[in-house]
N, C-alpha and C positions, 0 to 999 in steps of 0.2 A: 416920503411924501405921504402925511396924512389927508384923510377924511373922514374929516368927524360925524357922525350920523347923532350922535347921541347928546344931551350935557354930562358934560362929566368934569371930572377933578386932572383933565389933560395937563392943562397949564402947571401945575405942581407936582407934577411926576416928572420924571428923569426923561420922557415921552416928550415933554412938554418943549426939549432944546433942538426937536425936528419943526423941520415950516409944516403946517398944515393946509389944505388947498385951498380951507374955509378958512373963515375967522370962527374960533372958540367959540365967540361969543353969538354967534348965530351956527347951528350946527343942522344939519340936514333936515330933521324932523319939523324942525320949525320952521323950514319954508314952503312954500306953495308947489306944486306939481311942477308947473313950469319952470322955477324956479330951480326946484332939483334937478330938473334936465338941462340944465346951465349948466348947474354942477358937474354933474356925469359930464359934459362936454367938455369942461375945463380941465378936469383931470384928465380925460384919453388924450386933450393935446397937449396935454404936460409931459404925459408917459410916453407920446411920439417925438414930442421935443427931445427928452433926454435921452433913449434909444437910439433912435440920427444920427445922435452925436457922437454915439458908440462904433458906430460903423466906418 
């Protein structure tokens, strides 16, 4: 599980056949405060979600 903070050339790297948390095409810098705190939110309960399911 990515997130992309940056634009970058994700999509066309060997990187690019992982899910990312974002879409590519909107990547962390480009959105508003709030917005990234979505973000951060979405990923820790991805990261609880998969972990869980470890146990």
């Amino acid at each position: 599980m990515c997130l992309l903070v940056e634009p970058s050339l994700f999509e066309k790297t060997e990187l690019g056949d992982f899910q990312a948390i974002n879409d590519p095409k909107t990547t962390l810098s480009e959105l508003d405060k709030s917005a990234q705190e979505r973000m951060y939110l979405k990923l820790v309960e991805e990261i609880e979600r998969i972990t869980s399911s470890c146990n």
